[in-house]
C-alpha positions in Angstrom: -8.2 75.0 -2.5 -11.0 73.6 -4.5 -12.2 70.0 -5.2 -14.3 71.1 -8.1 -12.0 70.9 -11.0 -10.6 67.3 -12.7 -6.9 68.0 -12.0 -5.4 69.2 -8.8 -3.0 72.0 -9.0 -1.3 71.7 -5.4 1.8 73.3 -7.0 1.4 76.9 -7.6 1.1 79.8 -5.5 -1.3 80.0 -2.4 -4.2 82.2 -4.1 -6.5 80.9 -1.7 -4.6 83.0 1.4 -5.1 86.7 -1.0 -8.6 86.4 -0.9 -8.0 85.2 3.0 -6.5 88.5 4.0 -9.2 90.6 1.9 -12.0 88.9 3.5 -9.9 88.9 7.4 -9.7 92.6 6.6 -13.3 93.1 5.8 -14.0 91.4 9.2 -11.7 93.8 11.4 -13.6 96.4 9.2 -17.3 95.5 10.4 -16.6 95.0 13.5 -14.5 97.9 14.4 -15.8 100.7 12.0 -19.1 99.8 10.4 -19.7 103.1 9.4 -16.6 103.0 6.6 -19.2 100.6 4.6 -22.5 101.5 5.0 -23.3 99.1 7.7 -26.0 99.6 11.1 -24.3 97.9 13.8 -26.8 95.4 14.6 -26.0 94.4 10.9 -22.4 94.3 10.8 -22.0 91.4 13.3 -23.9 89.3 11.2 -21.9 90.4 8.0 -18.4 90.4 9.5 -19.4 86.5 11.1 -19.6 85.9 7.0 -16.6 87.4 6.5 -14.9 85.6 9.3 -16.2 82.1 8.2 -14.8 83.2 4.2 -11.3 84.2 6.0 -11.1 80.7 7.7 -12.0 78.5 4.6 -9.7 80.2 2.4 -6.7 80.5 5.2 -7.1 76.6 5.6 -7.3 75.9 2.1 -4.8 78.3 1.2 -2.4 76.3 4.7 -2.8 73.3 2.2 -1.2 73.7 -0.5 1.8 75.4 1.6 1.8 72.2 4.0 2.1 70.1 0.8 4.5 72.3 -1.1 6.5 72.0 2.6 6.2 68.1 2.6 7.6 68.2 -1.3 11.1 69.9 -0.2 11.2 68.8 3.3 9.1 65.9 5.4 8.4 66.4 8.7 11.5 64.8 11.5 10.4 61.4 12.4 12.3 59.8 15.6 11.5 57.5 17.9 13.1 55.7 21.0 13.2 52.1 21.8 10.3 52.7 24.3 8.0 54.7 21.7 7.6 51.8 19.3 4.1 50.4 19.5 4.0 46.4 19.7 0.8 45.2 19.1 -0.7 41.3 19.1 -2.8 42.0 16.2 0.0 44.2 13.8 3.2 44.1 12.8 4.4 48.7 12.9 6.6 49.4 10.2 6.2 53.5 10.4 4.5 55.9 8.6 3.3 56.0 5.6 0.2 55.6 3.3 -1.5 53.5 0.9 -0.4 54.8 -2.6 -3.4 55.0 -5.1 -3.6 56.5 -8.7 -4.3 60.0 -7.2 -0.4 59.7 -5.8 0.5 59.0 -9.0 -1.1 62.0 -10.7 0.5 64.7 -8.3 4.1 62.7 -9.1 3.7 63.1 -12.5 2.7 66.9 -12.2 5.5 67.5 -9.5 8.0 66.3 -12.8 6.6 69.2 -14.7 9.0 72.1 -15.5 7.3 74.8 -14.6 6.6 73.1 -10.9 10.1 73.0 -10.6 10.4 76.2 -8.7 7.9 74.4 -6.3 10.3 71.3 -6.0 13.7 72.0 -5.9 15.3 74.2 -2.7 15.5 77.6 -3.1 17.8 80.2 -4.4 19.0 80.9 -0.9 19.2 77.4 0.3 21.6 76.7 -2.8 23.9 79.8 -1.9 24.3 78.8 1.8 26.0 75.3 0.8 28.3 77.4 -2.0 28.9 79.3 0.9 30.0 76.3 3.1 32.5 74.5 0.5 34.3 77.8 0.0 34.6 79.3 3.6 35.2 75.8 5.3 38.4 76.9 6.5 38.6 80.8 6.3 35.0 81.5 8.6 34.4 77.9 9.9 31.9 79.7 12.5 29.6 80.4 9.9 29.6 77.3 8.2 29.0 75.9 11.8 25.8 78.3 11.8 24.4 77.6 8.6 24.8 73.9 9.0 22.6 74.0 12.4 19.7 71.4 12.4 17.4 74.1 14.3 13.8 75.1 13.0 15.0 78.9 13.4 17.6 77.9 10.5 16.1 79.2 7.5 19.0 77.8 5.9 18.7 74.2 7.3 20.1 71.2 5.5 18.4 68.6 3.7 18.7 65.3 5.6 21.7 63.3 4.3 19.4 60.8 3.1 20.0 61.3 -0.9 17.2 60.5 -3.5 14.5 62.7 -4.1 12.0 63.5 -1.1 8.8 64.1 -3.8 7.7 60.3 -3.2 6.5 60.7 0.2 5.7 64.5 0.2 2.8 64.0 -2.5 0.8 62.7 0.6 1.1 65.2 3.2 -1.5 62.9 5.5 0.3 60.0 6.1 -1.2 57.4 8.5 0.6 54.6 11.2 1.9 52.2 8.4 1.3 48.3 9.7 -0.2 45.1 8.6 -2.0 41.7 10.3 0.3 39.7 11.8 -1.4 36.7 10.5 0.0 37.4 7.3 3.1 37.2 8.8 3.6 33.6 8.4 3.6 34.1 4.8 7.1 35.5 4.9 8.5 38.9 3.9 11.4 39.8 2.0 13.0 43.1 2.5 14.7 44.4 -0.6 17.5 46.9 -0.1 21.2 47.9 -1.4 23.8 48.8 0.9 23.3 51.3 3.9 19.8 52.8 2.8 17.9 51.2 6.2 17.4 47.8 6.0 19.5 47.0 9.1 16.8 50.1 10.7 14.1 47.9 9.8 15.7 44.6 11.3 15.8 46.5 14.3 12.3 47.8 13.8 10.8 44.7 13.7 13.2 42.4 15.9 12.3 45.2 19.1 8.3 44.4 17.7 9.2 40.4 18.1 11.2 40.5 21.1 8.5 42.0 23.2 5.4 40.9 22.0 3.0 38.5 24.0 0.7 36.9 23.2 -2.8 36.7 25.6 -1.9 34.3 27.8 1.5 35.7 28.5 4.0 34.2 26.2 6.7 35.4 24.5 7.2 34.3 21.2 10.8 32.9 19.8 13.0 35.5 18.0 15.9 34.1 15.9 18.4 36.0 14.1 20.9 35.3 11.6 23.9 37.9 10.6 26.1 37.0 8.5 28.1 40.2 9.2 28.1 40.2 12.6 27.2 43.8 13.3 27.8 45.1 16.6 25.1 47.3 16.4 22.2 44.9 16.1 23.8 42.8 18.4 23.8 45.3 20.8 20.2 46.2 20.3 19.1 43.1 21.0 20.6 42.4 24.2 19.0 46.0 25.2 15.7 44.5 24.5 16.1 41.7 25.5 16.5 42.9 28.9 14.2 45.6 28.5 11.6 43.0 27.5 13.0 40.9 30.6 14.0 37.8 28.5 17.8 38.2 29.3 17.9 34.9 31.0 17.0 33.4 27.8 19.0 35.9 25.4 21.9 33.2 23.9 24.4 34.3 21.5 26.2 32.3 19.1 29.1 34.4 17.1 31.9 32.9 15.3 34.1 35.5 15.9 33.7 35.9 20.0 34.0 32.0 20.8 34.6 33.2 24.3 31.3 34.4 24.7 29.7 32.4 22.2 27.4 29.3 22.9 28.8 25.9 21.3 26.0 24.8 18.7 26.6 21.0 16.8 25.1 21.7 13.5 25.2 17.8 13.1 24.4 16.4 16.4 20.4 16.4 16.2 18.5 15.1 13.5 15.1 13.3 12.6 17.0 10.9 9.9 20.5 9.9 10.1 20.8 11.0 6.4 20.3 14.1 7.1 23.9 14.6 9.0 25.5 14.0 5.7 23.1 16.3 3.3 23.9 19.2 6.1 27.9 18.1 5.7 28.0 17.4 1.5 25.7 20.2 0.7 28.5 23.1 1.2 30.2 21.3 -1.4 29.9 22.7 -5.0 27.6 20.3 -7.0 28.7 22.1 -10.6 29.8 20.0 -13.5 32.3 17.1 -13.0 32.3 18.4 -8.9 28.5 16.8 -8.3 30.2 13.2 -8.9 32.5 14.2 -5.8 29.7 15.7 -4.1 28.0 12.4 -4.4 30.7 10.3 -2.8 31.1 12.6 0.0 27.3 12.4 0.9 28.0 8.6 1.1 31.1 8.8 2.9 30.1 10.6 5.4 26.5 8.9 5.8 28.6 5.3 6.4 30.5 7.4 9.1 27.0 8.6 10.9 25.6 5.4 11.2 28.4 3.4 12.6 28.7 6.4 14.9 24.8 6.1 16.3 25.1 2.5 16.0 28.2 3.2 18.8 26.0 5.3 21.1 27.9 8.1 19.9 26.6 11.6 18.6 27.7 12.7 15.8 29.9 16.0 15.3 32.2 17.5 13.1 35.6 16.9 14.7 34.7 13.3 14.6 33.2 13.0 10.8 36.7 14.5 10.4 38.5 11.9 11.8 37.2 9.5 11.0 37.5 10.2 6.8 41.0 10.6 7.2 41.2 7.0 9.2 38.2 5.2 8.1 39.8 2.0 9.6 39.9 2.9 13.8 35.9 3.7 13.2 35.8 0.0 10.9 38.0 -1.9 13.9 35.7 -0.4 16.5 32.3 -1.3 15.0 33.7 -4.7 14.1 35.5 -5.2 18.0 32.1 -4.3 19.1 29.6 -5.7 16.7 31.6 -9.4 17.6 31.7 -9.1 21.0 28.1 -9.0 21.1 27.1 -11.3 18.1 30.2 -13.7 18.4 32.6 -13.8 20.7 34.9 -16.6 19.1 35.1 -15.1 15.5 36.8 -11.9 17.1 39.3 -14.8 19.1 39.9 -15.9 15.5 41.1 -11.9 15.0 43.4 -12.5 17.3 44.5 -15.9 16.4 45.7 -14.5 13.6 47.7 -11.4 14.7 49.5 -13.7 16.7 50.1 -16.4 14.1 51.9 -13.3 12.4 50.4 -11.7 9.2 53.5 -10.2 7.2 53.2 -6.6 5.3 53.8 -8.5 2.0 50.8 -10.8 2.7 48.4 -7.7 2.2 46.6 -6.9 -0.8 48.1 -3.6 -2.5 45.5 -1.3 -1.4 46.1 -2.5 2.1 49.6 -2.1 2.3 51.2 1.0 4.5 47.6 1.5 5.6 47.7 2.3 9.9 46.6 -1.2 11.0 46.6 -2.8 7.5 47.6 -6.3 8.9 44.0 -5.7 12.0 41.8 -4.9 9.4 43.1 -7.7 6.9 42.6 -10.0 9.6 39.4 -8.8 10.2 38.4 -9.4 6.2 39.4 -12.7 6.3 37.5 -13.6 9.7 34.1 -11.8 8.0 34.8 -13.5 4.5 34.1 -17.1 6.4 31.0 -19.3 6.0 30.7 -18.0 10.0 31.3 -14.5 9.1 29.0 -14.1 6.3 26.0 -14.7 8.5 26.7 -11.9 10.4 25.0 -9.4 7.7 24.7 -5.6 9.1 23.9 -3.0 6.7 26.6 -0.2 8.7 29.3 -2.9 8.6 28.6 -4.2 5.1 29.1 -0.1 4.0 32.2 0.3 6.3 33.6 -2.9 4.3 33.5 -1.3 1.3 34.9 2.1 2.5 38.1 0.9 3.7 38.3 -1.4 0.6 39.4 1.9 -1.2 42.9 2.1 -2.5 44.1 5.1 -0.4 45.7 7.6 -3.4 42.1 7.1 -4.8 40.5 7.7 -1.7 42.3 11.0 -1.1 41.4 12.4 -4.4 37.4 11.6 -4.1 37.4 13.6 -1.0 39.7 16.0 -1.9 36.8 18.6 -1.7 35.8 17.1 1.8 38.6 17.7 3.9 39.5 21.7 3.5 35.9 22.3 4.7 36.0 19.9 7.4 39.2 21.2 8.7 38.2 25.2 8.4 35.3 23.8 10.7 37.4 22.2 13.4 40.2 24.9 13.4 40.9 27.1 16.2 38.4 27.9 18.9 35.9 27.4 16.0 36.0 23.5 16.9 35.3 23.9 20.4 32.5 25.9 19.2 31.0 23.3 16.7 32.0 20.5 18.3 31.1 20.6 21.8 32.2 18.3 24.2 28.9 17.2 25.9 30.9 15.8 29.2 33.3 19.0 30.0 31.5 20.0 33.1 34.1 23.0 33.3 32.8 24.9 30.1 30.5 27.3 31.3 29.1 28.2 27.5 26.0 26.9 26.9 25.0 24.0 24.6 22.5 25.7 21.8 19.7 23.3 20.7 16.9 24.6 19.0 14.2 22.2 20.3 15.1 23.6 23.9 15.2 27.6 22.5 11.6 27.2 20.8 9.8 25.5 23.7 11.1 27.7 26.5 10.8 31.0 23.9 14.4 31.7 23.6 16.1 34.9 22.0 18.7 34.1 19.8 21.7 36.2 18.1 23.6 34.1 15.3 26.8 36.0 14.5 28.5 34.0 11.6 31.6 36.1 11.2 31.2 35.8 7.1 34.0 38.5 6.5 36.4 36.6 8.2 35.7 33.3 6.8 32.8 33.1 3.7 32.9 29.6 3.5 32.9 28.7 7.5 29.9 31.0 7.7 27.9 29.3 5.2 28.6 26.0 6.2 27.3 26.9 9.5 24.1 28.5 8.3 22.8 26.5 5.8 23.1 23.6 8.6 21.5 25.6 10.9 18.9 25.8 8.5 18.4 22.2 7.6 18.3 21.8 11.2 15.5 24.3 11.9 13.9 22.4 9.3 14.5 19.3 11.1 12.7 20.4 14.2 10.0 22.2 12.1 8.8 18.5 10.8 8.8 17.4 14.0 6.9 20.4 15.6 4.3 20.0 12.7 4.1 16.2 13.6 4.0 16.1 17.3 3.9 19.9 18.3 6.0 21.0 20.9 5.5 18.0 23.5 4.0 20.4 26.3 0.6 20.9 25.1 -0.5 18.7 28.7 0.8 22.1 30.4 -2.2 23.9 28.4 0.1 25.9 26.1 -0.6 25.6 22.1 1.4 23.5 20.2 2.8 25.8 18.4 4.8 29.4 18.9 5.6 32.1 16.3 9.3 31.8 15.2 10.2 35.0 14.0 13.0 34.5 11.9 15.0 37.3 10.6 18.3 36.4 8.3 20.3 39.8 7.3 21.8 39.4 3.8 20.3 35.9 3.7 21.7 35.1 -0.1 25.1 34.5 1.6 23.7 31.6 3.6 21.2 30.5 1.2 21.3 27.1 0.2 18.9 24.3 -1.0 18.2 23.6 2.6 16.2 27.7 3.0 13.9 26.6 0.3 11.8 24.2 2.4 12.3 26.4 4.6 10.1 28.9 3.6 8.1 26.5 1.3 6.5 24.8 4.3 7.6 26.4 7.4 4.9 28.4 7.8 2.9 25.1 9.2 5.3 24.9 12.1 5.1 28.2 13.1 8.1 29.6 11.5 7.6 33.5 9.8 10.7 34.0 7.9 12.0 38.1 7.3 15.0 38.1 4.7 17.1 40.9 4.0 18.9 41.3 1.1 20.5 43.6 -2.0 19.1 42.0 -5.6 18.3 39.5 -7.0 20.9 38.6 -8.7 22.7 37.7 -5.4 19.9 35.3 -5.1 20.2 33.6 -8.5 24.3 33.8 -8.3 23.8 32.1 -4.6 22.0 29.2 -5.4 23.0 28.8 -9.5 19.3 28.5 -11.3 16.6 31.3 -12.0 14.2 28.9 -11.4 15.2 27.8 -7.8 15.6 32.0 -7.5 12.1 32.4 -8.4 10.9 29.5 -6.4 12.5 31.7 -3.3 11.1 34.6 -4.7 8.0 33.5 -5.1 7.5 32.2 -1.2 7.6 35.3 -0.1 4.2 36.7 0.3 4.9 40.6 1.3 7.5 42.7 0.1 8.9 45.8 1.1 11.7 47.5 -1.3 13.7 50.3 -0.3 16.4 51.8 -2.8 17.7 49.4 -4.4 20.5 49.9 -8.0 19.1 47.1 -10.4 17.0 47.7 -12.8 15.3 44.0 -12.8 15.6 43.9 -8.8 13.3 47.1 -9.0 11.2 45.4 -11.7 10.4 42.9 -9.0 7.8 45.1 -7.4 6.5 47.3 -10.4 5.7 44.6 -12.2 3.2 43.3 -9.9 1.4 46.8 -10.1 -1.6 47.6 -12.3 -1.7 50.5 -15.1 -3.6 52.9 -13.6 -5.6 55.9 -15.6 -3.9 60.0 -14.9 -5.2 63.1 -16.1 -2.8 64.5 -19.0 -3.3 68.4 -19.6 -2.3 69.2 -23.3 -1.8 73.1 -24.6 -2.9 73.7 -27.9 -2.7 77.0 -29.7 -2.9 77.9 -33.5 -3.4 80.8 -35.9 -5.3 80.5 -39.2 -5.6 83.1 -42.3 -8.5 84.3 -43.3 -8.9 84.4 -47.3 -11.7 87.2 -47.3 -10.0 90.2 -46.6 -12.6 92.6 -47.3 -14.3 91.9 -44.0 -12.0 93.1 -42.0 -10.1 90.0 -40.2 -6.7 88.8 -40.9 -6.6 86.0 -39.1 -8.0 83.6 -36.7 -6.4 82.5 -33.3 -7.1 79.8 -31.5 -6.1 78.4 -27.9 -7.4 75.5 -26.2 -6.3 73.3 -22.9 -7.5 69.7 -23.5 -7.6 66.9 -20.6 -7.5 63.5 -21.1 -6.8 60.2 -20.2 -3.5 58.2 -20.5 -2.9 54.7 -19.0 0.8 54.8 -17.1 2.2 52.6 -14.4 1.3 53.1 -11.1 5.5 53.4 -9.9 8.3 53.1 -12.2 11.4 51.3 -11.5 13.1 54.5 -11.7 10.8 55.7 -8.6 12.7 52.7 -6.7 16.0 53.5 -7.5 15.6 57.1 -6.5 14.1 56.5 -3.0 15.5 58.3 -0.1 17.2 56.4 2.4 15.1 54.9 5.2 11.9 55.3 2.7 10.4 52.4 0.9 7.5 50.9 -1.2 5.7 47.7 0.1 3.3 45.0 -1.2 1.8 44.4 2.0 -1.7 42.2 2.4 -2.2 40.7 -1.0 -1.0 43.6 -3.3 -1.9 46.7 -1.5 0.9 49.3 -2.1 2.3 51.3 0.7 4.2 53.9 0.7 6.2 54.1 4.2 9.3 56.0 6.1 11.1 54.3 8.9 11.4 56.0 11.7 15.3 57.2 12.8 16.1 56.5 16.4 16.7 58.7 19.2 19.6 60.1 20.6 18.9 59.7 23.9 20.7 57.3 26.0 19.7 53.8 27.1 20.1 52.3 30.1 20.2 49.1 28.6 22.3 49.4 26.1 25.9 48.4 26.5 28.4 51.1 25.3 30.3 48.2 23.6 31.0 44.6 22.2 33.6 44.4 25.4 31.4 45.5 27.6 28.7 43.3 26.2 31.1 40.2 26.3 32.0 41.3 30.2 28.0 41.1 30.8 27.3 38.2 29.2 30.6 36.3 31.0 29.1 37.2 34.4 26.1 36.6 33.4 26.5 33.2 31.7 24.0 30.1 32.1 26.0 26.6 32.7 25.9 23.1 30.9 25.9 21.2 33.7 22.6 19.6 33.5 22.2 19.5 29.5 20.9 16.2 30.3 17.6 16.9 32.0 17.0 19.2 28.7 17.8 23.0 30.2 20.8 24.5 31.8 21.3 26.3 35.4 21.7 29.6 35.5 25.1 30.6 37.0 24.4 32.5 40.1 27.3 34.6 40.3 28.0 38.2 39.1 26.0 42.0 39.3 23.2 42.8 37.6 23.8 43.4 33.9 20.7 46.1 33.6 22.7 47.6 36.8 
């Protein structure tokens, strides 16, 4: 195979390998019978070394072009096992792959070519073999069975189920360990996939990568997961790892639809500004058109609520916001009872006076009337309304006052929106899980609190169930989120509090959210906006971006998202404008374009003896084309993808498939997982001190 020439021609026959055998054969000749050519024999060594040394440089160029005209029909198998995959501190593995240049682009554009056709598609033989199959599937099964063998020594082997067209990774039969510097990690990636074509391979990829990386001095670093699907799968992986990595003492799962194995988790009960209880709460609600006015009140609703509740020493949870909006006046008689008792004794005596002097249903304004404890808080109004009262000015009271002010029907339709979500949140064994009770001493299920899991490096499975219940699983996440950005302020204020100890102040958060556009809300924007200073490097997985856009309701807030993300890695995706995402941040790039020309011209003199002129010519020049096509995207093979990695470099890269081999880690079930993780359980008991026991009891899981 020659360099020489402007254009490659990797397609075509192996020519090199004919003038191979002639020059092998005129080895064997001088060495064995110099005679047949003329040769001494002290001069037919030297000649048959030159011989040999032609033989070898044409076999090997000649081994070329069939290696790549393998790697265009077939790539070499690719598997690895949980142990096999590299962790490094310095890069982030994704596979293998290579850096695609205009030179890739040339031999893609020449493997489209009709006549390299016979080159590209299987052969004659393959194509009968799976005739044969579809028509003997049930009259010579046996056969079928033999032709369908995954076995080198099938000449008739199947294409891997894998779809697309294998001619974007075969046009670089060199491929190379595909990675990039982890410090660009903390500029995000987004992972870019449709349905079932590897992105959940990759999550696993790169969760195994995070799970049992250290850094020099020893640590781990905190892995966080977010599925909205709750697939067993990846659940199960990492708990193999987890234990593999010997983390499984600090490997906490929180899944919406195992609540018996799940840790409780109050979305609400830790915060940096009281406000922010009531933005986690009012955001799920829609904020469209006349519902934003709603939206509004809610926020402020359920902000009055919050603060009485601090101001009471009490933490804040769903189950109580609840029950307190549908009986705003037990939390208002509470405050006040205690509020009086501290700041003026006689004025609530004066409440009481007047219960006893006997306040009749009549006497009550109409908003007030059939309220639970009208005539209390009445009595209470009036006390507050005196020259005494009105000194008594507190910002939580003065809002409370106005809450319960509220004629009732018009309450009830202003937080009409409100209620359903509160009450699909503290239904069922869902409300033990998001509204813990801090005191029960008997619930062995850990308390999850992401201040706690980021300092002591914590590996954490977030299982939100989102087939079951959409809108359950989004409330959830998106507070989750607004509370990881909660404790991201504070880590980027005041670190992590153990920096005396001689650890850094910050630790990588690896966070990974699986089909993140479900959970996406305005709290992920900040997110990934300005996470990256607390340590947090954010991996989202989803389908388009339209699910994007149709999550959060603005192409600008879409692009804003978009546009945080600093590497991206696309793998077949089925939009047009999705795919458009990644081509259009690629250059034009200059190919060779061979153009034929032949013609035939008269000649007008006769008499000399010429008829006519021919004329044939093969012209090369330059064309401008884009480096990948969006059609190149939606034809990938499964498990293959193109990535911007490192400010703009495209790779081309192929996930590895995993091993069939068993692992002793990994449980052959959810059930058996649950069993496990049951015996295996740490305790609330001392949630107080800031970390829980371990319970003691039960075998060893890796057992």
């Amino acid at each position: 195979m020659s360099n020489r020439y402007v254009m490659e021609s990797l397609l075509r026959p192996a020519v090199e390998l004919y003038s191979a055998s002639v020059a092998g054969s005129a080895t064997f000749i001088c060495l064995t019978a110099p005679w047949a050519v003329a040769l001494a024999p002290s001069v037919s060594w030297v000649t048959a070394a030159g011989f040999g040394v032609l033989a070898l440089k044409r076999t090997s160029e000649g081994m070329k072009i069939l290696r790549y005209r393998r790697n265009i029909r077939r790539l070499p198998r690719y598997v690895l096992t949980s142990e096999q995959i590299p962790v490094s501190r310095r890069h982030l593995f994704l596979g293998k792959g290579f850096q695609w240049s205009p030179r890739h682009t040339q031999r893609l554009l020449e493997a489209r070519r009709p006549e390299c056709e016979v080159y590209v598609q299987p052969s004659v033989l393959y194509r009968m073999a799976r005739e044969l199959e579809k028509k003997m599937e049930y009259s010579l099964p046996w056969l079928c069975r033999l032709t369908r063998t995954d076995s080198a020594l099938n000449p008739f082997r199947p294409l891997p189920p894998v779809g697309g067209s294998p001619i974007y990774h075969g046009v670089e039969p060199d491929e190379t360990t595909a990675t990039f510097d982890l410090g660009e990690r903390v500029g995000h990636m987004l992972v870019i996939g449709t349905t079932r074509v590897g992105k959940t391979r990759l999550a696993e990829l790169l969760i195994t990568q995070d799970i049992r990386r250290k850094s020099a001095a020893g640590d781990h670093e905190v892995v966080i997961v977010f599925d909205p699907k709750g697939d067993a799968d990846l659940l199960r992986r990492m708990y193999a790892e987890s234990h593999r990595a010997g983390r499984q003492d600090n490997f906490w799962v929180f899944h919406l639809g195992w609540p018996d194995i799940s840790a409780r988790y109050n979305a609400v009960g830790r915060f940096s500004r009281i406000s922010e209880v009531a933005s986690r709460v009012a955001g799920q609600l829609s904020g469209e058109g006349n519902s934003a006015a709603f939206r509004e009140f809610a926020w402020r609703f359920v902000n009055i609520i919050t603060r009485a509740l601090v101001a009471l020493g009490q933490r804040p949870d769903y189950g109580l916001i609840l029950r307190y909006v549908t009986n705003i006046g037990e939390l208002y008689e509470t405050y006040v009872e205690n509020m009086l008792s501290e700041k003026a004794p006689q004025l609530m005596d004066t409440v009481g006076v007047l219960l006893g002097n006997g306040i009749a249903e009549k006497d009550l304004p109409r908003h007030m009337q059939g309220r639970q404890n009208g005539m209390k808080i009445w009595a209470i109004e009036q006390v507050l309304a005196s020259d005494e009262g009105k000194k008594l000015w507190d910002p939580v009271l003065d809002g409370l006052r106005s809450a319960v002010q509220y004629d009732r029907t018009y309450f009830d339709k202003i937080v009409a929106s409100l209620l359903p979500l509160l009450e699909k949140l503290t239904t069922g064994k869902t409300a033990a899980l998001l509204a813990p009770d801090y005191t029960d001493l008997n619930d062995p299920r850990p308390i999850l609190d992401w201040h706690n899991i980021i300092k002591s490096r914590g590996v954490v499975y977030i299982g939100l169930d989102a087939l079951s219940d959409p809108v359950v699983a989004a409330a959830v996440g998106n507070s989750m989120f607004a509370d990881l950005v909660s404790e991201g302020g504070h880590i980027y204020k005041f670190g992590l509090g153990d920096e005396e100890g001689g650890k850094p102040p910050k630790v990588a958060i690896n966070l990974h959210c699986d089909e993140f556009n479900e959970l996406m809300g305005d709290e992920f924007i900040p997110l990934i906006n300005k996470g990256g200073g607390a340590g947090f490097q954010v991996t989202a997985y989803t389908q388009t971006l339209s699910d994007i856009e149709a999550r959060i309701g603005s192409s600008a807030k879409a692009n804003q998202v978009v546009g945080n993300f600093n590497t991206l890695v696309m793998l077949r995706v089925r939009e047009k404008n999705t795919a458009m995402l990644l081509t259009d941040q690629l250059p034009e790039v200059d190919v060779y374009q061979k153009t034929l020309t032949s013609g035939v011209t008269d000649v007008s003199r006769p008499g000399e003896g010429t008829d006519f002129n021919s004329n044939v010519q093969d012209q090369v020049s330059l064309v401008k084309v884009p480096m990948i096509n969006p059609a190149d995207v939606i034809n990938l093979p499964k498990g293959q993808a193109f990535a911007l990695l490192e400010g703009g470099r495209l790779w081309k890269i192929r996930m590895p498939l995993p091993a069939d081999s068993d692992d002793p880690y990994m449980p052959a079930s959810l059930k058996q997982l649950a069993d496990n993780m049951e015996q295996n359980y740490r305790t609330g008991e001392t949630w107080w001190t800031g970390g829980d026991a371990a319970f003691s009891g039960g075998p060893d899981v890796a057992a």
